[in-house]
Backbone as CSV, one residue per row, in Angstrom:
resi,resn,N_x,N_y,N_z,CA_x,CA_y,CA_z,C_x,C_y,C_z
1,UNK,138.285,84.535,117.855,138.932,84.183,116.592,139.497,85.441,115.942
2,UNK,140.646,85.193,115.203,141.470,86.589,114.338,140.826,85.947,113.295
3,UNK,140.951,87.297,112.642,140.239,86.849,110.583,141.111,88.110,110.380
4,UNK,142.159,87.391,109.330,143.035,88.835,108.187,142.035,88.796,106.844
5,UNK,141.745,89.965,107.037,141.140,90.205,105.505,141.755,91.398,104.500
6,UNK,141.974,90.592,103.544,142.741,91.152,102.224,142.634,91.115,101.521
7,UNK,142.177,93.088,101.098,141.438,93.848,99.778,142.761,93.913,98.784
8,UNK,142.212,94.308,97.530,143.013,94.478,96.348,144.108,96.280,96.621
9,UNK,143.200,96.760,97.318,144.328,97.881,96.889,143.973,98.958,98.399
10,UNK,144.522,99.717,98.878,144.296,100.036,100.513,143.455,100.983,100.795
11,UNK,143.177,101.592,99.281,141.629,102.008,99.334,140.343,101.715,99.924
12,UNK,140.349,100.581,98.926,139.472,99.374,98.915,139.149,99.053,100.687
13,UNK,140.554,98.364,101.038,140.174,97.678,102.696,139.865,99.360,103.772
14,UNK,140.088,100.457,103.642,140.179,101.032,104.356,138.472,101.769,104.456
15,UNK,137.958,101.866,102.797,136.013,101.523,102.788,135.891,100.509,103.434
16,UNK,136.263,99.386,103.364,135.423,98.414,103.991,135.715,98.112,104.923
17,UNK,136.774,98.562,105.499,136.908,98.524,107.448,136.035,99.257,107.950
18,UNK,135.923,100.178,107.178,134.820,101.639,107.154,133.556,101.019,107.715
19,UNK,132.956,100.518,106.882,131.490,99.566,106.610,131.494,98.935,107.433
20,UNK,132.587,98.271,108.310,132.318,96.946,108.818,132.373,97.373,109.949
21,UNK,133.049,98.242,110.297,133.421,98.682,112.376,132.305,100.169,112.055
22,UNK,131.643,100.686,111.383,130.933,101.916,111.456,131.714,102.905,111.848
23,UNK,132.936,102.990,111.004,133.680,103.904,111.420,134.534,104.198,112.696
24,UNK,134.560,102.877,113.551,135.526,102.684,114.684,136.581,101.930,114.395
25,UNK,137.181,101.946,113.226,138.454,101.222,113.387,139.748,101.753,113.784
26,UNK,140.836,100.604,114.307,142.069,101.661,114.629,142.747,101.362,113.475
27,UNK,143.743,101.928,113.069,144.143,102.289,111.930,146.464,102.325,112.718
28,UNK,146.785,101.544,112.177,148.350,101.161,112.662,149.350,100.897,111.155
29,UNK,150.010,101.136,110.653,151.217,101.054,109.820,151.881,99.865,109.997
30,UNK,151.330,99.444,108.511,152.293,97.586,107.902,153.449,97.760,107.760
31,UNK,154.368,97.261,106.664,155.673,97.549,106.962,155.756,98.466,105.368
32,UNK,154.699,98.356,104.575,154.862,99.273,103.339,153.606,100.151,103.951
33,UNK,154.711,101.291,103.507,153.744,102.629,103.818,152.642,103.076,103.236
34,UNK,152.288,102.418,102.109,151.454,102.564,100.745,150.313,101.714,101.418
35,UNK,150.350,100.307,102.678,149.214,99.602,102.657,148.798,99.678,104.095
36,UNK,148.214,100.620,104.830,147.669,100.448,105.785,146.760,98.849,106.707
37,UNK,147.074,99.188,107.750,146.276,97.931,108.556,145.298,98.764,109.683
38,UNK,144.166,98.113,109.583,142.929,98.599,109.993,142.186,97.476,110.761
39,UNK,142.420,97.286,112.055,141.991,96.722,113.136,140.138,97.238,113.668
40,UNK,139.235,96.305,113.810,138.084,96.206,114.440,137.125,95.187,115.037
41,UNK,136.454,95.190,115.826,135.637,93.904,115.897,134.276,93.594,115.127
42,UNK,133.875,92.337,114.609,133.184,91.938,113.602,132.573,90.914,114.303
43,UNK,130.924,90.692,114.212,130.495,89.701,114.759,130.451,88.572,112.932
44,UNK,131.008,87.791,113.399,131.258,86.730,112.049,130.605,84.951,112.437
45,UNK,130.549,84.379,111.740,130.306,83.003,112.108,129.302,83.022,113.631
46,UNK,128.984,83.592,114.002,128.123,83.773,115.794,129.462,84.061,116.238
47,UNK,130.376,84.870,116.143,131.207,84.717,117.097,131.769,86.232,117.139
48,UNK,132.346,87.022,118.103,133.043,88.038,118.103,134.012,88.073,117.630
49,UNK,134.550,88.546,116.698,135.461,88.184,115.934,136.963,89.652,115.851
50,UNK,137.869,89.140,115.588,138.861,90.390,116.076,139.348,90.341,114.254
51,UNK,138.956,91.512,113.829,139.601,91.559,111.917,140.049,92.596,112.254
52,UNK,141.434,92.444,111.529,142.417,92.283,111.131,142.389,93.179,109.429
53,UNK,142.430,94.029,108.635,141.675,94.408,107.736,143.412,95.492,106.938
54,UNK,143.722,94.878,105.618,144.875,95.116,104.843,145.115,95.021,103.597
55,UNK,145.474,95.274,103.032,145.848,95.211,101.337,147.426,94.867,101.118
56,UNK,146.951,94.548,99.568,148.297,94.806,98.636,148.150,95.500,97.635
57,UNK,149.001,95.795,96.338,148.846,96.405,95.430,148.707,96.193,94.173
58,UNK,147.618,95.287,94.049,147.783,94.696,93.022,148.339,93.304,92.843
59,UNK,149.172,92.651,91.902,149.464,91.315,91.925,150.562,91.599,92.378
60,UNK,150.696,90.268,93.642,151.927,90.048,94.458,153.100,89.572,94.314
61,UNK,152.901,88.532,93.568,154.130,87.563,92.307,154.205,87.816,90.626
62,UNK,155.056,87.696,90.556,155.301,87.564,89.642,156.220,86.561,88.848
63,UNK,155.458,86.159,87.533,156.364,85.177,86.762,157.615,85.110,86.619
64,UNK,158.709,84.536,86.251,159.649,84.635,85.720,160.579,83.794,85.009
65,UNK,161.890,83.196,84.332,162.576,82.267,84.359,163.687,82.068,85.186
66,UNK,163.816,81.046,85.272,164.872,80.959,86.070,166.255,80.668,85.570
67,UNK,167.268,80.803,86.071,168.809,80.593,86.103,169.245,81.585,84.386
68,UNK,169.735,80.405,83.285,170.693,80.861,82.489,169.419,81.400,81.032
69,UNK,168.089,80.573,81.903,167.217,81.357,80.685,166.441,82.819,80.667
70,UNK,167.192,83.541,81.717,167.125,84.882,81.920,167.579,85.522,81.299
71,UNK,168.868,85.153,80.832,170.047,85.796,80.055,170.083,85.567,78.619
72,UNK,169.543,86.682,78.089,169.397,86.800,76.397,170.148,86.195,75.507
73,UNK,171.373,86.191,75.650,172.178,85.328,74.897,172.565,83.867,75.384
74,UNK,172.228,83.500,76.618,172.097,82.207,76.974,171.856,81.095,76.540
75,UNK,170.927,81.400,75.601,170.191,80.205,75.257,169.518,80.316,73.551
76,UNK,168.855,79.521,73.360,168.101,79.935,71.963,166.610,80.148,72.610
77,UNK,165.835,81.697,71.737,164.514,81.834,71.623,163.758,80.458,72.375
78,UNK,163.668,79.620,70.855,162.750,78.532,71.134,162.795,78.071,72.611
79,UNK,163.967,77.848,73.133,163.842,77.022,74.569,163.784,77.819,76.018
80,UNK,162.546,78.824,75.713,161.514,79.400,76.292,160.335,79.015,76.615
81,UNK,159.939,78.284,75.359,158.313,77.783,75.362,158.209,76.787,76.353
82,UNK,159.693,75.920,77.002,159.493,75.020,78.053,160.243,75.137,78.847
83,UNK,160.654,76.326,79.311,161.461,76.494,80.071,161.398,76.430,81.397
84,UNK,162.011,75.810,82.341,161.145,76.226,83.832,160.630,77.874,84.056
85,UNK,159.361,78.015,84.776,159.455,79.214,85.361,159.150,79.547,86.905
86,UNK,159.570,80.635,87.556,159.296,80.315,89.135,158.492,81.643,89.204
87,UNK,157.759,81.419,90.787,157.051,82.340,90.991,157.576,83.552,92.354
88,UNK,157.778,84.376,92.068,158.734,85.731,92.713,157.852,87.139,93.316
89,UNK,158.169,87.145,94.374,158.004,88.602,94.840,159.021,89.916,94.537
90,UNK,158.462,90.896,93.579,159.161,91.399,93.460,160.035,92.153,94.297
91,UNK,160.424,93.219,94.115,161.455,93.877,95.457,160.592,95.166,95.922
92,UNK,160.045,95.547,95.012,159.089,96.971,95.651,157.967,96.460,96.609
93,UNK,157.678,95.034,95.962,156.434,94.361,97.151,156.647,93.939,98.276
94,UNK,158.407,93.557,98.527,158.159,92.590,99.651,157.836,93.353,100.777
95,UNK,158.197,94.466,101.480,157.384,94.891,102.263,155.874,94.374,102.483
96,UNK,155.367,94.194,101.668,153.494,94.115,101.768,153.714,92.642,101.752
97,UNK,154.281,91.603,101.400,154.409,90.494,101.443,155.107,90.024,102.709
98,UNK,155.855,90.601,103.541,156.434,90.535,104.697,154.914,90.736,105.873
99,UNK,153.994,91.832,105.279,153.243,92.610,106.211,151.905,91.275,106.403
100,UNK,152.092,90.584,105.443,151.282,89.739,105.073,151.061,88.448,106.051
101,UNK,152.560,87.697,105.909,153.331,86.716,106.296,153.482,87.176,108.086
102,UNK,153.593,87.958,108.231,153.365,88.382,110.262,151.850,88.269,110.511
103,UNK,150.606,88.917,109.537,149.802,89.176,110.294,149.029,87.849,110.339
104,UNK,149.476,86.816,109.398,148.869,85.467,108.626,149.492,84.440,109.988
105,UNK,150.414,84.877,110.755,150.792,84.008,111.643,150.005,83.895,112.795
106,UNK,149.248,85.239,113.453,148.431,84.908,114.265,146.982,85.609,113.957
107,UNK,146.792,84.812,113.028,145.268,84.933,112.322,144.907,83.036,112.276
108,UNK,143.414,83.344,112.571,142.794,81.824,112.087,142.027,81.453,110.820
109,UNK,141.546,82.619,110.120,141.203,82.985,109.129,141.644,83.899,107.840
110,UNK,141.187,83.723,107.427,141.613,84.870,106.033,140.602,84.668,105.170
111,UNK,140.119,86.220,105.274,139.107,86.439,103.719,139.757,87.024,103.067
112,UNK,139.249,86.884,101.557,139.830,87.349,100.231,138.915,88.541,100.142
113,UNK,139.190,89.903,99.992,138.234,90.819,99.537,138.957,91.720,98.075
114,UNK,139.581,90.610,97.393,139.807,91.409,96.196,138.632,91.770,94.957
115,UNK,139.004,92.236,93.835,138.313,92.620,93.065,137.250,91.262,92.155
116,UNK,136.683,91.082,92.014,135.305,89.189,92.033,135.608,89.556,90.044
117,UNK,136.922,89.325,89.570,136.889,88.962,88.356,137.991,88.272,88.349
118,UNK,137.897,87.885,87.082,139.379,86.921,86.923,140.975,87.226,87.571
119,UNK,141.408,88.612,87.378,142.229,88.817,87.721,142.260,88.865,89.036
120,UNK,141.258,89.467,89.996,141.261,89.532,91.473,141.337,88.239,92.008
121,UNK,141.011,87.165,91.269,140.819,85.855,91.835,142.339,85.657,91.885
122,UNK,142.915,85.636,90.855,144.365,85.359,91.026,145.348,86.028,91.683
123,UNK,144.790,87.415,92.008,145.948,87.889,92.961,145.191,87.259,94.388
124,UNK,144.026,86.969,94.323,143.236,85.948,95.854,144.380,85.044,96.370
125,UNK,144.541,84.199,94.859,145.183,83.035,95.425,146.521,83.497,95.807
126,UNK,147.342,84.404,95.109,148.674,84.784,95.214,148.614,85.360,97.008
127,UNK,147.568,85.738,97.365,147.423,85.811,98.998,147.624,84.822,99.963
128,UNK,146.426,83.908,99.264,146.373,82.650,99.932,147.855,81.803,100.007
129,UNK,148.884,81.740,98.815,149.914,81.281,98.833,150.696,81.465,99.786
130,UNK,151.364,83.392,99.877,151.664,84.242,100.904,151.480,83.344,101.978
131,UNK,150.379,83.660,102.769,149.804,83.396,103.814,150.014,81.958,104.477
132,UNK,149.227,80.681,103.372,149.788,79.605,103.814,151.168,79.183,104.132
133,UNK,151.952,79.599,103.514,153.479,79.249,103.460,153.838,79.493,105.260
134,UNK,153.072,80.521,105.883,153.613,80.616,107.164,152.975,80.168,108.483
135,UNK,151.369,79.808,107.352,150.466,79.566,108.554,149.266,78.475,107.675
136,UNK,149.999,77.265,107.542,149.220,76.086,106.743,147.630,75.875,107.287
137,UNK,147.078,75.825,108.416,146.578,75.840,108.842,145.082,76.847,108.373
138,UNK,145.768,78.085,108.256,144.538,78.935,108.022,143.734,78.609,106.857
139,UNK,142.053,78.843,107.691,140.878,78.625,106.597,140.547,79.882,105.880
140,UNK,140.179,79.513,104.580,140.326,80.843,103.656,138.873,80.644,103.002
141,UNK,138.567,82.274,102.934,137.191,82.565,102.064,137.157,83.636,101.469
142,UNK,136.104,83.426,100.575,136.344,84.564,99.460,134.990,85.696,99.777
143,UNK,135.403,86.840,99.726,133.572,87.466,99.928,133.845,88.102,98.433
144,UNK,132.435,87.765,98.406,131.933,87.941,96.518,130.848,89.298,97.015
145,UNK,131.781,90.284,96.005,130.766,91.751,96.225,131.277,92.754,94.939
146,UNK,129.611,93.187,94.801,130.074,94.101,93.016,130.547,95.762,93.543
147,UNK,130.110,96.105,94.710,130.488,97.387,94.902,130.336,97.772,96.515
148,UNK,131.283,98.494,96.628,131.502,98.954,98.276,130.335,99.692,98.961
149,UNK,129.552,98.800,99.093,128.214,99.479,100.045,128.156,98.891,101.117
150,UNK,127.433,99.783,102.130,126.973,98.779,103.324,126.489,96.628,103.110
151,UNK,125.171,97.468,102.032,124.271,96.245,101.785,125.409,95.605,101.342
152,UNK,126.156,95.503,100.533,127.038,94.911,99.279,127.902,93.819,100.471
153,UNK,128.647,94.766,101.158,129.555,94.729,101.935,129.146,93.545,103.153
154,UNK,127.666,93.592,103.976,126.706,92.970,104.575,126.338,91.755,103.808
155,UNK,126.302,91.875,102.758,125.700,90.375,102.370,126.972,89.909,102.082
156,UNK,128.280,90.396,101.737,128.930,90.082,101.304,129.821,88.166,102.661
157,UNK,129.895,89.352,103.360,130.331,89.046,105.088,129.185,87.634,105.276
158,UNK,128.018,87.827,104.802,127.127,86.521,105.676,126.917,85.485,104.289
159,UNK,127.713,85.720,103.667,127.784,84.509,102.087,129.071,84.443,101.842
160,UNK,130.076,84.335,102.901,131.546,83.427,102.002,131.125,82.056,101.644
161,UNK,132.104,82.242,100.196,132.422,81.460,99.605,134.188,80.644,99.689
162,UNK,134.086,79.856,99.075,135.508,78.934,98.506,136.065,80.066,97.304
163,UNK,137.210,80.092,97.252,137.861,80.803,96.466,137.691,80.356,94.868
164,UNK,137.793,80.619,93.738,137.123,80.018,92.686,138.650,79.776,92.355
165,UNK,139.159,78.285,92.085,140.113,78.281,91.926,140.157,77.528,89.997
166,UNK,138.852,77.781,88.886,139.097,77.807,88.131,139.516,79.126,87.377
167,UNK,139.189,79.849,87.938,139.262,81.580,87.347,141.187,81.579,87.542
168,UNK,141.174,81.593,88.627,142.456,81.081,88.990,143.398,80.839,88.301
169,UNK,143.248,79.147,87.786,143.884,78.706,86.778,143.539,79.157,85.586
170,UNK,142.431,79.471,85.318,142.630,80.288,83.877,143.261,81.864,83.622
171,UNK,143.960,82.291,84.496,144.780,83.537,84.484,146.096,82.594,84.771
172,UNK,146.098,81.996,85.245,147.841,81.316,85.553,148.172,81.110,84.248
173,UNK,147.388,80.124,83.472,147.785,79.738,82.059,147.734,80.923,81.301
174,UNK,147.174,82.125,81.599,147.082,83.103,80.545,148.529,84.086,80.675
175,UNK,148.631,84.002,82.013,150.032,84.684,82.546,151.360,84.117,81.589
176,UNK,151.582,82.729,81.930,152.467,81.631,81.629,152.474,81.831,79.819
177,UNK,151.531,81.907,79.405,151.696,81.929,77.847,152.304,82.799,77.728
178,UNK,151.672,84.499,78.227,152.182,85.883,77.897,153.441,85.510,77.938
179,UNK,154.101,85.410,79.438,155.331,85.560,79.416,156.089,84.440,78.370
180,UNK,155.802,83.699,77.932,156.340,82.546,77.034,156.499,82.858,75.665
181,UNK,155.510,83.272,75.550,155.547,83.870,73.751,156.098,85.539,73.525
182,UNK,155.608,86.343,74.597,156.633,87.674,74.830,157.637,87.142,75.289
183,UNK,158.727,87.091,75.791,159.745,86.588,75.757,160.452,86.073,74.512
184,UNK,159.945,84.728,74.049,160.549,84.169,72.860,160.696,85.019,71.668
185,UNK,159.315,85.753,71.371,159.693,86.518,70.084,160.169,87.822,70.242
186,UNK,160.119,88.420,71.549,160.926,89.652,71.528,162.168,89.272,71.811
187,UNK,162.811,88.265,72.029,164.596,87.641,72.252,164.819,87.415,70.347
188,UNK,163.596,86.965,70.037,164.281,86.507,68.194,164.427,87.532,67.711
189,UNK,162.894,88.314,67.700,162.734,89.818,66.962,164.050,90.720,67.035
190,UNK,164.424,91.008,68.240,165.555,91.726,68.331,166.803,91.461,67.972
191,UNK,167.468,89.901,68.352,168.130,89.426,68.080,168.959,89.693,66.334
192,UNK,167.701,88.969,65.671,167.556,89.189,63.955,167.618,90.431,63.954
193,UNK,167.008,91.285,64.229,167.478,92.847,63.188,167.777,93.830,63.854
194,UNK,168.261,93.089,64.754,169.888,94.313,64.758,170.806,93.804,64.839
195,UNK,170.992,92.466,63.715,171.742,91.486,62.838,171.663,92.119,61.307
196,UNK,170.652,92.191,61.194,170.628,93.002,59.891,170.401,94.225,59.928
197,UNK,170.133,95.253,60.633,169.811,96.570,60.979,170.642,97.157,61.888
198,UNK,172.088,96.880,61.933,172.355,97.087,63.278,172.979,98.860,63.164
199,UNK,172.725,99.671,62.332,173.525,101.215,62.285,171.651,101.830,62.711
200,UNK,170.309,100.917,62.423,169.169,101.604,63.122,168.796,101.402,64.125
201,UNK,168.958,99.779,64.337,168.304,98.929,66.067,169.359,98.690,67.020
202,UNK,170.694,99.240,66.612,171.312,98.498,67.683,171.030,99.610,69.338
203,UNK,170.949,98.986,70.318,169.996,98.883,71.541,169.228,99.202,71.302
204,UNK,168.524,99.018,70.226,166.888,99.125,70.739,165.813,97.690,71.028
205,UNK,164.771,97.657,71.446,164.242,96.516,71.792,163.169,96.490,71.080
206,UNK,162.770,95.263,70.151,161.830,94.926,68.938,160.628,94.254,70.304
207,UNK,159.954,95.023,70.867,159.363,94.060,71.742,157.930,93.041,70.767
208,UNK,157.719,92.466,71.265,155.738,91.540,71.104,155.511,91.220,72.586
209,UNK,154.274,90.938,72.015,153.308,90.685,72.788,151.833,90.519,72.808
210,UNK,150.904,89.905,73.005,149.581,90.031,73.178,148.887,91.230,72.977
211,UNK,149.128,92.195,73.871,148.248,93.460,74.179,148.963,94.410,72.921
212,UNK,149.928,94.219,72.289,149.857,94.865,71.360,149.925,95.056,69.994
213,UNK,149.014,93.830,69.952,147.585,94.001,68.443,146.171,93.941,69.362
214,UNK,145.233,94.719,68.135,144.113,94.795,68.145,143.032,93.517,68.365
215,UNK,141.697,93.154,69.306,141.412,91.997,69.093,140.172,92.128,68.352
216,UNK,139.839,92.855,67.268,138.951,92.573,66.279,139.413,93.564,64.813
């Protein structure tokens, strides 16, 4: 059996190829130079197992709108809050998303070894997406581990789990708002005053957003 397993960042998979082959792995170039692939054998499920061992950089997609509600003057603010939005690889990623989509084709498995909090869960699934799209078929698991140790790493490997796909959705909806309400009020904010301000703001950008107020 092949198993692709895919850490959060190429650090990350290149410790734990570490851990897992005792320091015999071969080590070969994805198609982004930033994410190494790290080949070894793994006894998994009772079985000899051939992993497959890679990263990305972080989150793989990204939000966006689509067509004429991209374009600032397109449209009005308000008709943001329901606007369609699609989900995109950016252009610096696709390399690692290409590297993804080859190795997902002749793999039978895929573990998730991203970071076991909310956000790692969601770039999990943004893997799992990747991946399925080329190879429906593959069974996916998550290894749940607080820190890169042998033990960590060992128990990690003989307790997969199902991917937590409420954590999941509760970063999708948290994503989807950000971009919904940043967007809308930094298109009004700006809009308005450098309507009325325009010899101080004109090009400048009135941004909002979430992260910048205080949360107590």
């Amino acid at each position: 059996m092949k198993v692709l397993n895919v850490a959060e960042k190429n650090d990350a998979a290149k410790n734990i190829a570490d851990i897992m082959s005792h320091g015999r792995f071969r080590r070969r170039d994805g198609l982004s130079r930033f994410n190494k692939i790290y080949e070894f054998e793994y006894r998994l499920w009772d079985s000899n197992c051939k992993m497959t061992m890679t990263s990305v950089s972080g989150h793989l997609l990204n939000l966006d709108f689509m067509g004429i509600h991209r374009k600032w003057h397109s449209c009005s603010p308000v008709e943001l809050f329901d606007a369609p939005v699609t989900r995109e690889c950016p252009p610096d990623y696709e390399a690692i998303k290409r590297t993804l989509e080859q190795e997902a084709r002749f793999s039978d498995a895929l573990v998730i070894w991203t970071d076991c909090d909310r956000e790692g869960e969601n770039i999990g699934f943004e893997i799992i997406e990747v991946c399925r799209k080329v190879k429906p078929s593959l069974r996916v698991y998550r290894a749940r581990f607080s820190e890169i140790t042998p033990q960590a790493i060992t128990r990690a490997c003989q307790n997969l789990v199902e991917p937590d796909a409420k954590a999941n959705a509760a970063v999708e909806v948290r994503r989807e708002l950000d971009l919904r309400i940043g967007a809308a009020f930094t298109r009004l904010q700006t809009l308005r005053l450098t309507r009325e301000f325009p010899d101080t703001l004109k090009d400048h950008l009135v941004s909002y957003g979430s992260c910048q107020f205080p949360t107590h």
